[in-house]
C-alpha positions, 0 to 999 in steps of 0.5 A, a space after each residue: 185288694 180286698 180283705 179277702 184276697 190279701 188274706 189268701 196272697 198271705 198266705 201265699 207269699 208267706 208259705 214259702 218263709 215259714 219254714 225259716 221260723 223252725 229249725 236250729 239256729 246253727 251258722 252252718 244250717 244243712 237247711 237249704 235257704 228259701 227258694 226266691 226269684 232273684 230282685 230286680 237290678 237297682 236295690 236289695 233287701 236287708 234286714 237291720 239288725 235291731 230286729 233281733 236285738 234280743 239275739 247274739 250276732 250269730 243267731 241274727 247271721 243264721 236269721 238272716 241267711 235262712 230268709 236268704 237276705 244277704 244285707 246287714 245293718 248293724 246295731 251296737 248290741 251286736 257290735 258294741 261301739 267300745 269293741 277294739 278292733 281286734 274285736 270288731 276284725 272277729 265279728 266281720 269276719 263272721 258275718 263275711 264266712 255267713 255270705 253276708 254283706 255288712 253294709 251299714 251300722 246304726 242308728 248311731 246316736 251323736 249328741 257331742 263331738 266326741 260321738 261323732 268322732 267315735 261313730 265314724 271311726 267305728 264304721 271305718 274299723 268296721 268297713 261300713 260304707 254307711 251310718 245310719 244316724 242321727 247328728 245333733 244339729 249343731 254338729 251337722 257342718 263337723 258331721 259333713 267333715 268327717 263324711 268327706 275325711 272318711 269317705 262314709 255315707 251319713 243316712 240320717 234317720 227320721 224317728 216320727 212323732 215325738 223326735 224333736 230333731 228329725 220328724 221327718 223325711 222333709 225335716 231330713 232333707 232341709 238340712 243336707 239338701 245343700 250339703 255334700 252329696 254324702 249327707 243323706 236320710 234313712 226313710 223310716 216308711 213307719 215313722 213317716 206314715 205315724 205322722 200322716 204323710 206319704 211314705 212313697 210321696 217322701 220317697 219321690 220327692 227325696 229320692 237324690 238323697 235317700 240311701 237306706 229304707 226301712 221298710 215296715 207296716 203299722 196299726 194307724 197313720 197316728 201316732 199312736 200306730 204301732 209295728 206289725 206284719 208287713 200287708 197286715 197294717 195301713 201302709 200302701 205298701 204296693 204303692 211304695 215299692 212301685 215307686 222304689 223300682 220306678 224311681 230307680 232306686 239303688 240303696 237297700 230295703 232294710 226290714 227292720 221289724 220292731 214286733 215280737 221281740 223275743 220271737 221275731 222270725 215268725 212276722 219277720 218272715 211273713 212280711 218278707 213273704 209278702 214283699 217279695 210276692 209284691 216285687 214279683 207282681 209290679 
């Protein structure tokens, strides 16, 4: 696609969001959510919540519905680990009476036992069928455990250059490969590219034990790459999400958009415009 005619399929495929950038942010909004075409059966899009770290939970519920997203990752500033579960009851309820499902939480950080125990009780009280997390090595044989106790999803997350325990989808993958079928990855598609590797060639080789995406786009395969509009950076992304429909994926697509963090609907909408113009054309 030439740089050109991006430009314009931007343009187009980003029209119909933009109006989600305006308005107030009121749980209940008489705004009418963005008229889309319904995805495919397989997968859905979501939206993990550390996109709006900057936000209340309820504004994150209004940002969400008025890109008509219907799935949600949670991030702890939005339901922090040390709620009771009185609170956590109230918060799940929100996100219920929004019309969103609450799928998983994370990334969930479990660097002793007693952070491991934690994270999956939260998720239990929370009714997350899936953790997005990263597990020391030496707790990934308790980690297991508690995947069979509990009957909830491990996708542990690869964080690129720089994490010294999960680099990569492979990194991932070498360590649960032979483990219960429970124990799987969230890909990080911009994390992967950062290192110079094929996002979509991760996604072909790892598929069995991919449960969650996030889907992005970054400056550069280094590095040094940093967040930006999804179709605006070096990620292929037609490439990827036809290997997604290909493969018969069934997990989430989970935008998580780390640009613009105090004012994120803007580029967020964009690059939703954007795949969405892509999943209408493949």
């Amino acid at each position: 696609m030439s740089a050109s005619s991006r430009r314009k399929f931007i343009k187009v495929t980003s029209l119909g969001v933009a109006s989600a950038t305006f308005g107030s942010l009121t749980l209940k909004s008489e705004q009418k959510p963005i008229n889309t075409k319904k995805i495919k059966p397989g997968f859905e899009l979501g939206i993990a919540s550390y996109t709006f770290r900057k936000f209340t939970l309820n504004e994150t519920l209004v940002m969400t519905n008025r890109l008509n997203i219907k799935n949600l990752s949670l991030k702890s500033m939005h339901l922090p680990y040390e709620s009771s579960a009185a609170e956590i009851t109230a918060a799940i309820n929100s996100i219920q009476e929004a019309g969103i499902n609450l799928y998983g939480g994370g990334v969930i950080y479990m660097n002793t036992e007693d952070e491991l125990n934690k994270g999956f009780e939260y998720a239990k009280t929370a009714g997350m069928s899936m953790i997005i997390g990263v597990p020391a090595h030496e707790l990934l044989e308790k980690a297991e455990k508690k995947v069979k106790e509990y009957n909830i999803k491990l996708a542990i997350h690869n964080h690129g250059p720089g994490d010294k325990l999960y680099p990569t989808a492979e990194s991932v993958y070498e360590k649960v490969k032979n483990m219960d079928n429970r124990m799987g990855m969230c890909l990080d598609i911009g994390h992967e590219e950062r290192l110079g590797l094929d996002p979509a060639l991760a996604l072909e080789k790892f598929v069995d034990r991919i449960f969650d995406i996030h889907i992005k786009d970054v400056t550069a395969s280094t590095p040094e790459g940093t967040n930006i509009e999804i179709g605006r950076g070096v990620i292929n992304i037609p490439a990827f999400l036809k290997m997604v429909k290909k493969l018969g994926y069934s997990g989430k697509v989970a935008f998580e958009f780390e640009k613009d963090e105090n004012d994120p609907l803007p580029g967020l909408a964009e690059s939703v415009g954007y795949v969405r113009g892509i999943l209408d054309l493949i």
